[in-house]
C-alpha positions as CSV (number, residue, x, y, z in Angstrom):
1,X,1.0,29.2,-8.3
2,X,-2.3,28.6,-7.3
3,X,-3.2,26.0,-4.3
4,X,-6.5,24.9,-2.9
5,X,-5.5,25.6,1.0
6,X,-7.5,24.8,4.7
7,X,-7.5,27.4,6.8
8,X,-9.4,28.1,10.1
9,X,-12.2,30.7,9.7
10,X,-11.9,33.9,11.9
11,X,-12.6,33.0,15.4
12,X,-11.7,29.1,15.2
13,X,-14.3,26.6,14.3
14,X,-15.7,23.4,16.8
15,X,-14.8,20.3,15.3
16,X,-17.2,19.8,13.0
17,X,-18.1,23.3,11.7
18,X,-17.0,24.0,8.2
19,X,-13.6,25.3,7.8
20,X,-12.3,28.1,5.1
21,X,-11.5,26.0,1.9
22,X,-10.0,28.8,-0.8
23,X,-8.0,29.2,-3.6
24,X,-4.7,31.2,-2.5
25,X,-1.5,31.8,-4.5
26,X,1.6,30.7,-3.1
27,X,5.0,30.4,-4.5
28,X,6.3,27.5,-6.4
29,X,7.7,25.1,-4.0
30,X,11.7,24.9,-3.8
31,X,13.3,21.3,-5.9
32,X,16.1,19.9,-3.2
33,X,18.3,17.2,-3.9
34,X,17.2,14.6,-6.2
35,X,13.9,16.0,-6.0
36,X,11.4,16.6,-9.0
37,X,9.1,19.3,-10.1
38,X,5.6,18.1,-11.0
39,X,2.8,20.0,-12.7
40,X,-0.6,19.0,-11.4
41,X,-2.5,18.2,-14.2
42,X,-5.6,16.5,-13.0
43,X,-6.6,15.6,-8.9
44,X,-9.1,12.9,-7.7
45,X,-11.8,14.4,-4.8
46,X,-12.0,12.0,-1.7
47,X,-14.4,11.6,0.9
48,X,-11.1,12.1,3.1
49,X,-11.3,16.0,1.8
50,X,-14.6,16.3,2.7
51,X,-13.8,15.2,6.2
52,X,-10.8,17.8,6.4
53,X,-13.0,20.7,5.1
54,X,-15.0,20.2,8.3
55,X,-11.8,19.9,10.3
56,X,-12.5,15.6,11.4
57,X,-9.5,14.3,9.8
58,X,-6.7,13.3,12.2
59,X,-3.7,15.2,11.7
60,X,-4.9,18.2,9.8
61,X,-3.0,21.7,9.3
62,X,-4.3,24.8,9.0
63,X,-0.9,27.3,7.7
64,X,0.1,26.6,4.1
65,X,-2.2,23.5,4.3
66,X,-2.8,22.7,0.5
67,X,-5.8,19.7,0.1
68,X,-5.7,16.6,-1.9
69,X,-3.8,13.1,-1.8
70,X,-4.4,12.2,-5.4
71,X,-2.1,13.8,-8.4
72,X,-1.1,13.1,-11.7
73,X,1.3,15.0,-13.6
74,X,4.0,15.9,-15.5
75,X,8.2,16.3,-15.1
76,X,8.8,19.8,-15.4
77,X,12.0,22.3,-15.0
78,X,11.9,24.5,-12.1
79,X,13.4,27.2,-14.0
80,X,11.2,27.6,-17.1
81,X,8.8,25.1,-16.0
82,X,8.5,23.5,-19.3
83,X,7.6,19.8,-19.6
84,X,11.2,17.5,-19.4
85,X,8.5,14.7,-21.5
86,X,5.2,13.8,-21.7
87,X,5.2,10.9,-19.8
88,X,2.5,11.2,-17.2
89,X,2.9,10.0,-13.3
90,X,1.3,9.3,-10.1
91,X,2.0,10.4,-6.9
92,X,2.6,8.0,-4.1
93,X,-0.3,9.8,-1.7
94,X,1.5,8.7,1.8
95,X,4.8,8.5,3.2
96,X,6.6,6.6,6.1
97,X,5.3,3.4,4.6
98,X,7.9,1.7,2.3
99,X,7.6,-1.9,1.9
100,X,6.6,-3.5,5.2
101,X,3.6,-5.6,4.6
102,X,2.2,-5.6,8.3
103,X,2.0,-1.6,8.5
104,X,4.4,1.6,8.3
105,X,8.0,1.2,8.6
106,X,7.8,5.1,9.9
107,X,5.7,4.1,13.9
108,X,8.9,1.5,14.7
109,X,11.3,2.7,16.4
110,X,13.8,1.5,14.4
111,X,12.7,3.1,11.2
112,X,15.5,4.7,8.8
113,X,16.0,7.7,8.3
114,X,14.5,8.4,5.0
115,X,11.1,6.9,6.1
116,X,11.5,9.3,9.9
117,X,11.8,11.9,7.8
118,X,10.5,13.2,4.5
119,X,11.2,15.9,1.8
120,X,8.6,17.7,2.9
121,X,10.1,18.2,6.5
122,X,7.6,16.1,8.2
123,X,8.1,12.9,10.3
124,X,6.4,9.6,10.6
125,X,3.6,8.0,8.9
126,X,1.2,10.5,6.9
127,X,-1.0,11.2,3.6
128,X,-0.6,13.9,1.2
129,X,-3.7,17.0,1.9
130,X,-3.1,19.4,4.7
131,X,-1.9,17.4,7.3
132,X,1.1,17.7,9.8
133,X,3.0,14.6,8.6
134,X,3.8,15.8,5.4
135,X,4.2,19.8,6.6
136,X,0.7,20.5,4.7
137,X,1.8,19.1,1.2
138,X,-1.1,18.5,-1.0
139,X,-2.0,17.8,-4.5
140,X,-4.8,20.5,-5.5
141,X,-2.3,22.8,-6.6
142,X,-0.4,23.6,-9.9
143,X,3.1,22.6,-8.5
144,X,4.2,19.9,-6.2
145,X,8.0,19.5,-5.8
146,X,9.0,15.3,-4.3
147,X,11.6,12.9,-4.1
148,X,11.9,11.6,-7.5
149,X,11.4,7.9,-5.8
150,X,7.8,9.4,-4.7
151,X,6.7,8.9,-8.4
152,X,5.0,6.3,-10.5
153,X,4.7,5.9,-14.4
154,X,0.6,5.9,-15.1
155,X,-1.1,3.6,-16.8
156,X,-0.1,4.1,-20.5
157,X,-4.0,3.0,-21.3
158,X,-5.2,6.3,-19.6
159,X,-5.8,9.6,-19.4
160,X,-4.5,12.1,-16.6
161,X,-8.4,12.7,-15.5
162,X,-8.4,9.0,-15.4
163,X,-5.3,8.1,-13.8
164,X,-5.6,11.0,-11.0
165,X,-8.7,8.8,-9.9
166,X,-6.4,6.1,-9.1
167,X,-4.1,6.5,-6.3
168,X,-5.9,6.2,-2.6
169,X,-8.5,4.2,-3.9
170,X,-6.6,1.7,-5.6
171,X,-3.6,0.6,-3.3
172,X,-6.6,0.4,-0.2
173,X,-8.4,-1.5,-2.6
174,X,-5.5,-3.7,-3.4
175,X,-4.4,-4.3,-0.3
176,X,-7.4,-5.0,1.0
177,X,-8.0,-7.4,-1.9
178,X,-4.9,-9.7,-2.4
179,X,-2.2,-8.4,0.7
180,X,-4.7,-9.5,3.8
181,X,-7.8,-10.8,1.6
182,X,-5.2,-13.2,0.1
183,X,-8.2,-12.8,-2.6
184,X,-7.4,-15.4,-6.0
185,X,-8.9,-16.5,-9.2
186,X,-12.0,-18.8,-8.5
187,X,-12.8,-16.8,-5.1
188,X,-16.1,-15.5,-3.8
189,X,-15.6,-12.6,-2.3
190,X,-18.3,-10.1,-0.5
191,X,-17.8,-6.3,-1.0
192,X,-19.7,-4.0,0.8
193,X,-21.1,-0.6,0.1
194,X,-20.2,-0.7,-3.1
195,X,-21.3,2.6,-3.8
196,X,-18.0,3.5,-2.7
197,X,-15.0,4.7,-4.3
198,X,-12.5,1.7,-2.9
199,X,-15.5,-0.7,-3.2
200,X,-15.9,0.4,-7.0
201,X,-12.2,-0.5,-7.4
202,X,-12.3,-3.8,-5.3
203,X,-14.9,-4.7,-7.5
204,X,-13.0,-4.1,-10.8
205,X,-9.8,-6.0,-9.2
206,X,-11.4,-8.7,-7.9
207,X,-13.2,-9.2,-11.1
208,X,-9.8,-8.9,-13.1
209,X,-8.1,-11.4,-10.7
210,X,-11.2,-13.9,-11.3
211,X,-12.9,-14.2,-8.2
212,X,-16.5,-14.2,-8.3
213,X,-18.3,-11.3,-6.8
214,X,-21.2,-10.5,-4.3
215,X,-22.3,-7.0,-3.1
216,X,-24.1,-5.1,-1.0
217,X,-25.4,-1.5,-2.0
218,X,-28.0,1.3,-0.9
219,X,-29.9,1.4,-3.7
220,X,-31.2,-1.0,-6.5
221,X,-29.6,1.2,-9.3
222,X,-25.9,0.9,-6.9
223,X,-26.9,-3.3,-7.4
224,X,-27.7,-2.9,-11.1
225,X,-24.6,-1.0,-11.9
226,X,-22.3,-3.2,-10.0
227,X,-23.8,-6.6,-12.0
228,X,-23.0,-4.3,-15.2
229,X,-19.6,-4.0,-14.2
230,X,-18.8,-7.9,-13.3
231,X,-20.7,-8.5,-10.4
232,X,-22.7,-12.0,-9.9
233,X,-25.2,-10.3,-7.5
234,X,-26.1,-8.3,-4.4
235,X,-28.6,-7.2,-1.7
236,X,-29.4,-4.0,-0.3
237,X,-27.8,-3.9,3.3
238,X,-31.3,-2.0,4.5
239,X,-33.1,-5.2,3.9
240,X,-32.4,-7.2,7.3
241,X,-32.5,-10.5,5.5
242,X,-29.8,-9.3,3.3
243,X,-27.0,-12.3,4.6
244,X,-30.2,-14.4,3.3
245,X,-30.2,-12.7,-0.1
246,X,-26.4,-12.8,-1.0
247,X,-26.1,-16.5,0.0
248,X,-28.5,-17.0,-2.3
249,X,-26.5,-16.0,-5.2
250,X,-23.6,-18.2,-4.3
251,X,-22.7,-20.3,-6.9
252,X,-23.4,-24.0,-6.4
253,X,-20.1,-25.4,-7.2
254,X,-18.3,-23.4,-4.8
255,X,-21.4,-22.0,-1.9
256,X,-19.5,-20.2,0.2
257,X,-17.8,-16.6,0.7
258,X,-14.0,-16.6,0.7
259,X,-13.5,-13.0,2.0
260,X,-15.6,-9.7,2.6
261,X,-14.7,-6.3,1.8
262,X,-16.0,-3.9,4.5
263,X,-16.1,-0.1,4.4
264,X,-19.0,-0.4,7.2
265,X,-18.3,-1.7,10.7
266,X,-20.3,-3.2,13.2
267,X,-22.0,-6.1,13.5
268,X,-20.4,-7.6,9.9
269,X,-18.5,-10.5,11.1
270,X,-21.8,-12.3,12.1
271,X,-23.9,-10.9,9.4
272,X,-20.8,-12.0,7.0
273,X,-21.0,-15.7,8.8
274,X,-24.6,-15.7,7.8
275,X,-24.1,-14.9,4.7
276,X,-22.2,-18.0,3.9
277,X,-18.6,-16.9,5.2
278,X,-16.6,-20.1,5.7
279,X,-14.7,-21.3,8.9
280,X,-11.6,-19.3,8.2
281,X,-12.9,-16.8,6.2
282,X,-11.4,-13.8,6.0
283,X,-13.3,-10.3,6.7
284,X,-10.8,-7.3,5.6
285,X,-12.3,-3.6,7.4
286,X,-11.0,-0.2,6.0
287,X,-14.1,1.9,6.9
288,X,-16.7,2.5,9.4
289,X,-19.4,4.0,7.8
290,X,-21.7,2.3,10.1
291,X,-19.9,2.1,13.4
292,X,-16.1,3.0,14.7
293,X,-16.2,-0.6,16.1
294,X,-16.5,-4.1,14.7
295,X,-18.4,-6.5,17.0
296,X,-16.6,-10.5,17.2
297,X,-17.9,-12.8,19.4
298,X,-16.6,-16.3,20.9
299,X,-18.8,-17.7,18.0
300,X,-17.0,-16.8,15.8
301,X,-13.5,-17.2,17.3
302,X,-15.0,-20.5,17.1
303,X,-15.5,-20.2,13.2
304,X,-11.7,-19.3,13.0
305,X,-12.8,-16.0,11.3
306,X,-10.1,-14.2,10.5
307,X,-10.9,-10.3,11.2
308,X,-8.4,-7.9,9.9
309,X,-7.9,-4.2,9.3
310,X,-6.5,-2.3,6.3
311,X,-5.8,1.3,5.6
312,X,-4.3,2.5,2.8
313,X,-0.9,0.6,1.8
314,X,2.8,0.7,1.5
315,X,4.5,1.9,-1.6
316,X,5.4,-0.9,-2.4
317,X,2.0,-2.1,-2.6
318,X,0.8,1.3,-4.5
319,X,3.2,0.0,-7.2
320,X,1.9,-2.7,-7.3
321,X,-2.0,-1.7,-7.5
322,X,-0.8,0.7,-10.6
323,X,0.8,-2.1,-12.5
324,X,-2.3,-4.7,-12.1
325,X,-4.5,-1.9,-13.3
326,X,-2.2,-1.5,-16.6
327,X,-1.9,-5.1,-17.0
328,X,-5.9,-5.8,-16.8
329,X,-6.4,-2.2,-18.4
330,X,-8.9,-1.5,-15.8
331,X,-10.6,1.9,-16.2
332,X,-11.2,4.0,-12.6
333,X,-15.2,4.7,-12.9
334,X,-15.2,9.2,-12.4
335,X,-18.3,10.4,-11.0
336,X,-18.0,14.4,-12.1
337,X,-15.1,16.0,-13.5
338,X,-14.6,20.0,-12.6
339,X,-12.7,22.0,-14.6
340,X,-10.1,23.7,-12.4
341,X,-9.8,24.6,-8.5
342,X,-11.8,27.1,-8.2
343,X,-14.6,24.5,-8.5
344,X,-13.7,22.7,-5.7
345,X,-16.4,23.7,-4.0
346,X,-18.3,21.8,-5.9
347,X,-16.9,18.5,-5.5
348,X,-17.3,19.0,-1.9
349,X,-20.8,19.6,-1.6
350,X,-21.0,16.8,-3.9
351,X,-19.2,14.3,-1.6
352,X,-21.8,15.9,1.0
353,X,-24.6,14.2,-1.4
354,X,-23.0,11.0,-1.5
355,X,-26.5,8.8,-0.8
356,X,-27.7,7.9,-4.0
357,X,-24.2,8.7,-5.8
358,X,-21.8,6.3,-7.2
């Protein structure tokens, strides 16, 4: 079969220098007990691919090191490799994680045994695409071969294209949203960089859930096409007044932020407080586009802020995302679809010209 594979160019590469990212063929995986043959038939592109191409993302392989953490597919035999149905499913893109809501099961001590150890091989807590965890598995290939509880039914509203969009971005989303945003109908919630993939989804959940949304964006048309897709308003984060801006928008009946969704980092507790983030408010970071660090001073201590980090999301809670996307029939938003893996380099030089892009 074909894989999209990581490999080290000749010579090594500094971190940072762009690594060999190449179609190889390699054989079909083997299908262990009460395992499952899937054929790929669409994957989502991640900024997380980006990062592994040029060798930054923790954890990476470089030996049989196949890319991607998003799949969709179908159930086929592993001896004529025929499709068992047509029902379409989604891979869970991370393993080691099962249920616990604080974090992964797999980093205690005490973990069992089938969340130590995968049916990859691998141990402990990992994503799917090229890294050591999961023994290199990835998604960008025609084959994958996991543990038949490692698979979710797709949204019967959608397409494979659509549904392979789904995975990463919508169980960070979710559990940023409703597992430590504790996020309800009637809410204001702040999202950040909504240019962003998980942003875009927050966006479309927290809508669907009935909170009231706010944004900030890098570009009017990022704004514009937020508002179009449920937003009440939003302010560019370049504008230094931008807190200013969004309280602004607050409704009147309820003028206050509930929660803020941050991809960025840095000085957002205080420019959140400003903003009109209540005592007790609740700012949720999975990125740190702006800074590897989140500044929180005594002030707000004083506030009762409640500062918390998400990444990712436990099965349980990827389950979960997948079924309130059905039930609100929410629609990923799919920036470029490429027609097979030997375009891949496409996609990655288009996650390189992410400024401007949705």
């Amino acid at each position: 079969m074909k894989a999209l594979q990581l490999e080290k160019p000749a010579g090594g590469a500094k971190r940072g220098e762009r690594h060999v990212v190449a179609v190889r063929h390699v054989p079909i995986p083997p299908v262990g007990n009460d395992m499952v043959l899937v054929k790929i038939l669409a994957a989502g592109m991640n900024r997380r691919d980006e990062w592994s191409a040029l060798g930054l993302y923790p954890g990476l392989v470089f030996e049989n090191a196949t890319l991607g953490c998003d799949g969709c597919g179908v159930l086929v035999d592993p001896a004529s490799l025929s499709p068992i149905s047509d029902q379409l499913y989604l891979l869970i893109p991370s393993r080691g994680w099962d249920a616990d809501e604080a974090g992964p099961e797999a980093a205690l001590p005490t973990a069992p045994a089938h969340l130590r150890t995968n049916e990859f091989g691998g141990q402990g807590f990992g994503i799917l695409g090229a890294t050591r965890p999961v023994c290199g598995a990835g998604t960008f290939c025609e084959y994958i071969a996991v543990h038949r509880t490692q698979l979710v039914p797709a949204p019967a509203h959608l397409t494979a294209v659509q549904s392979a969009a789904l995975p990463c971005a919508a169980v960070t989303a979710y559990r940023a949203l409703f597992t430590k945003g504790r996020v309800a109908a009637g809410h204001n919630v702040l999202i950040t960089g909504i240019g962003g993939g998980v942003a875009i989804q927050a966006l479309q959940m927290a809508v669907a859930a009935g909170a009231t949304v706010l944004v900030t964006g890098g570009s009017p048309a990022k704004i514009e096409r937020a508002c179009a897709m449920g937003a009440r308003g939003g302010a560019l984060y370049k504008d230094t007044n931008w807190p200013d801006q969004v309280r602004a928008h607050l409704p009147p009946s309820r003028p206050w932020i509930d929660a803020v969704i941050d991809s960025a980092g840095g000085a957002i507790v205080g420019q959140a407080l400003q903003a009109g983030l209540r005592d007790g408010g609740k700012v949720v970071v999975f990125g740190m586009t702006v800074s590897p660090s989140v500044a929180l001073t005594m002030r707000d201590v004083l506030k009762n802020v409640d500062l918390q980090g998400s990444t990712l999301g436990s099965a349980r809670e990827f389950r979960a995302s997948i079924e309130f996307i059905e039930a609100h029939r929410i629609v990923p938003s799919i920036d470029t679809v490429l027609p097979g893996l030997e375009h891949a380099g496409e996609g990655l030089a288009a996650a390189q010209r992410r400024q401007g892009r949705h």
